[in-house]
N, C-alpha and C positions, 0 to 999 in steps of 0.2 A: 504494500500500500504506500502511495506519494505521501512525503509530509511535505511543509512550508516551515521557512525559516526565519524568524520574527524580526532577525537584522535583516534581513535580504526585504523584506517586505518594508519596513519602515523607513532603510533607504532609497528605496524608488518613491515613496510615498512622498518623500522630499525634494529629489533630484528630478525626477520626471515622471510624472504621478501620471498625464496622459498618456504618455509611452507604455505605463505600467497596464492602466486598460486595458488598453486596445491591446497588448501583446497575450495579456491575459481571456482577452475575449476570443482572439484566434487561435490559443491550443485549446477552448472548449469550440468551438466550428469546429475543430481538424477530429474532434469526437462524433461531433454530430453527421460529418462526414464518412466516417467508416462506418458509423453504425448505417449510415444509409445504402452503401456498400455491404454488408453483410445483407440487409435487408431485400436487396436486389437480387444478391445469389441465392435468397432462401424461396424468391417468389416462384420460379417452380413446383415448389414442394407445398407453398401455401402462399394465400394473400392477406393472410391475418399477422399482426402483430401481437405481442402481448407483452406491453409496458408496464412494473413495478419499482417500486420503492417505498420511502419511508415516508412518513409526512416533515415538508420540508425540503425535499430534496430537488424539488423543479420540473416536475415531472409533466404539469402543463405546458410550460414553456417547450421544455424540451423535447414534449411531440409535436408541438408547430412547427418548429424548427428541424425537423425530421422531415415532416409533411411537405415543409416548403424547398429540403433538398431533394427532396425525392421528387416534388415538380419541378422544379429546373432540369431534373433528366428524364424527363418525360411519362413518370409513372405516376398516374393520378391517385392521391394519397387521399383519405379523409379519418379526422380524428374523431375518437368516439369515449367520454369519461364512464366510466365502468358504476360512478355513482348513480347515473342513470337505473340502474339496476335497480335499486335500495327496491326492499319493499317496505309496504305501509306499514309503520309499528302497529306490534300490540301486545299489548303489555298479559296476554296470557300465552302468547308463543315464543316472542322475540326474545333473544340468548339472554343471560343477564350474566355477570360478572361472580367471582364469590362471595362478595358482600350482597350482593341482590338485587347491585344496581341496572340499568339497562346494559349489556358488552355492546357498543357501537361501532367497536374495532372488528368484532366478530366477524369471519366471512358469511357465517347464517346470515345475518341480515340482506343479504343479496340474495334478488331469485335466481340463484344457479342451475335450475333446470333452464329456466328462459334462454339463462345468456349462452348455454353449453349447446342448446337445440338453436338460437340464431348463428352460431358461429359454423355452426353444420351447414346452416341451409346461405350462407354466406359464401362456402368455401362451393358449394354444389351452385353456385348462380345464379340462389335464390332472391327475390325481396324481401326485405324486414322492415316492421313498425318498430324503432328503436323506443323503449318506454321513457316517460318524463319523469324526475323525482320534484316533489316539491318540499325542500329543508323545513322552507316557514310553517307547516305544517305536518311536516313529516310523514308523505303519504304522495303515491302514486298518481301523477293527471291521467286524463281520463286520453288528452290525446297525447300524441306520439312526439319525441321530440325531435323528429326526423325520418324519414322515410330512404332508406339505402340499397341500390344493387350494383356491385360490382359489374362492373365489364374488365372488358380483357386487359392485362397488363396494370389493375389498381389496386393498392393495399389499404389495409383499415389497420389504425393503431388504437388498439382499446388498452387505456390509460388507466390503472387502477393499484392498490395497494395489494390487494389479491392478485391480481391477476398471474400470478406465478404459483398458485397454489396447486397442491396435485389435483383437484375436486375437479380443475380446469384442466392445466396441461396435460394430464395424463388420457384426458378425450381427445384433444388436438394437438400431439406430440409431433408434427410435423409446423405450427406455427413456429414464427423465429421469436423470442424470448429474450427480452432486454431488461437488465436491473439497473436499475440509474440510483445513486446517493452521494450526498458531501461526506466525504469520508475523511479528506485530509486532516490528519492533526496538526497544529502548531507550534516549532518546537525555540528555545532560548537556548543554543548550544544541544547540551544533551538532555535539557529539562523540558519535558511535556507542559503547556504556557496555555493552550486551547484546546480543547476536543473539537473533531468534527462534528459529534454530536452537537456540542455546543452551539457550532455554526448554524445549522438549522431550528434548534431551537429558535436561534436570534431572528433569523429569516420569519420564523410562522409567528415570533413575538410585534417584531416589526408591523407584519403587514396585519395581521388579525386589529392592532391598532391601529392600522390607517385605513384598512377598510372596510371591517367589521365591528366598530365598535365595540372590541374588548376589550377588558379591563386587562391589562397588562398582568395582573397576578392571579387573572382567572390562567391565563394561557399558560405561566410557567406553573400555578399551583396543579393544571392538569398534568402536565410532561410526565410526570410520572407512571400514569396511564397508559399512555400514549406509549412510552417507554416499554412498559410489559406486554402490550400488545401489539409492537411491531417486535419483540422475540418470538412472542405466540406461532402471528400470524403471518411475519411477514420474514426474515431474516432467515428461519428454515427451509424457506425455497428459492434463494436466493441463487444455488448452487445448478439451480436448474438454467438458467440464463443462458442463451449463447454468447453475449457480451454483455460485460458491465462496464456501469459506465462513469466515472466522480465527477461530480457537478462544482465540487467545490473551486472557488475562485479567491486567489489570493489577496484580490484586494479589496473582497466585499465587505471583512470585518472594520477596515477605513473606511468605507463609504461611510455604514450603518452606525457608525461609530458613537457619533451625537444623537441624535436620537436612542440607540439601545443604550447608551448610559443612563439616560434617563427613563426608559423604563425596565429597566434593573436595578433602579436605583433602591427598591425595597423590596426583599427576594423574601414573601407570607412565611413567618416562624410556624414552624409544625406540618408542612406539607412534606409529601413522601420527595425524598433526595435532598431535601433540606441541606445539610452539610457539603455536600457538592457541589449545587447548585447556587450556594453564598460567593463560593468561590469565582463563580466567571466575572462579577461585576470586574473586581480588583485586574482580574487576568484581561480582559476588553479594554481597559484606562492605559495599557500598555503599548497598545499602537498609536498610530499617528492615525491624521484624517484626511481622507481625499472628498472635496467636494461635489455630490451628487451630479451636479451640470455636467461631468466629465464622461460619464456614463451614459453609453449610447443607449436611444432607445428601442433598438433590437437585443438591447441586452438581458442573457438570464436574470441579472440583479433587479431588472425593473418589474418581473413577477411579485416582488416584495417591497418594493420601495414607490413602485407607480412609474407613471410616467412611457409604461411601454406601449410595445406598437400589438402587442396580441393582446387575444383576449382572456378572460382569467374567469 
């Protein structure tokens, strides 16, 4: 696994903080580039994709940016989010945790027959009514939230945290299978200074409060969660991926810098990872800051920060 190195970062963050971007945006392209290359040699065998990762990790952005290499050479792509699936709670089927609470990490929560029988009739030529989920209510629309048929030479990237799971691939073991996560850690000489957990973390802290109106210590007091249920349900299948792939970018924690200081600035006493997680404020105060304007807006960072040109 890559790491980053907190002088090597902080001095470019000084000397030539644009240079640092942009250089840093095209070894994540030269990823999005082979993964679309993989994905070309696998469209014989199949025209389905199947994108996972953790939450966090970029995984919207990163199937636009898939999508839209794979139209510049001519393979008509369309992306499809797997949360589409959810079905409608109800609180006497839907999974629940071992305290009793609802599991919404759960892969049960998806109708898995639906999405394993469209991906059938997907790979055979068929049409599909893709379903709509609606969060605000937590429950199923009535219409479709798109209508899809493959023609010759197009793939479909269905985007999902599951979507690596055996419930699935082991139906359509011939899809290409892509695991994307910020994995790099950051290190001070030989001392561990940041997790790449961390990184994400900051990413789903960030944006949750710029475009969800959360409360910045609902999002870290859940991490914990969030935490056990991407061991559960997500990291055990990781292994199945034809490629994987690290989203993380060296220079996101200077972007996010001012702002995630300030909402880390009070990390809730008594939430699970507590002692851990006190720790990042200090560890973040350690870099330098590259100002946002500098950051393109085809950039992965702008999934979290705003300002991009996809949609979220």
């Amino acid at each position: 696994m890559a790491f980053f190195d907190l002088e090597e970062i902080n001095y470019r963050t000084i000397v030539d903080p644009k240079g640092f971007v942009e250089e840093c945006d095209a070894e994540y392209a030269a990823k999005v580039s082979l993964a679309a290359d993989r994905i070309i040699e696998n469209l014989e065998h199949s025209p389905v994709v199947l994108l996972s990762g953790p939450s966090g990790s970029g995984k919207t952005t990163s199937a636009q940016k898939i999508e839209e290499e794979l139209e510049r050479r001519g393979i008509g792509s369309h992306t499809v989010s797997m949360d589409n699936y959810f079905k409608t709670v109800d609180p006497e089927t839907s999974p629940r945790s071992e305290d009793g609470s609802l599991d919404f990490e759960s892969p049960l929560c998806l109708d898995l027959p639906l999405f394993n029988k469209q991906l059938d009739q997907l790979e055979r030529g068929e049409r599909i009514a893709i379903p709509k989920y609606n969060f605000a209510v937590h429950a199923r629309d009535i219409d479709p939230s798109k209508i899809l048929k493959l023609k010759k030479d197009e793939i479909v990237i269905f985007e999902g945290i599951h979507a690596l799971n055996d419930i699935i691939t082991e139906s359509h073991p011939n899809a290409f299978k892509l695991y994307i996560s910020a994995r790099s850690d950051t290190y001070f000489g030989d001392r561990l200074i940041f997790k790449g957990t961390w990184l994400r973390l900051m990413r789903r802290t960030v944006r949750d409060h710029l475009f969800r109106s959360y409360d910045p210590d609902k999002t870290i007091a859940m991490w914990g969660n969030v935490r056990r249920g991407e061991k559960l349900y997500i990291s055990p299948f990781k292994n199945k991926a034809n490629l994987k792939f690290d989203t993380a970018l060296k220079y996101e924690a200077p972007v996010m810098n001012n702002i995630a200081t300030k909402l880390f600035a009070n990390i809730p006493e008594g939430i699970e990872r507590y002692e851990e997680l006190r720790k990042l404020l200090p560890a973040l105060q350690l870099f330098g800051v590259i100002k946002s304007d500098l950051v393109a807006p085809d950039s992965l960072i702008r999934e979290f920060i705003g300002g991009g040109i996809y949609s979220q």
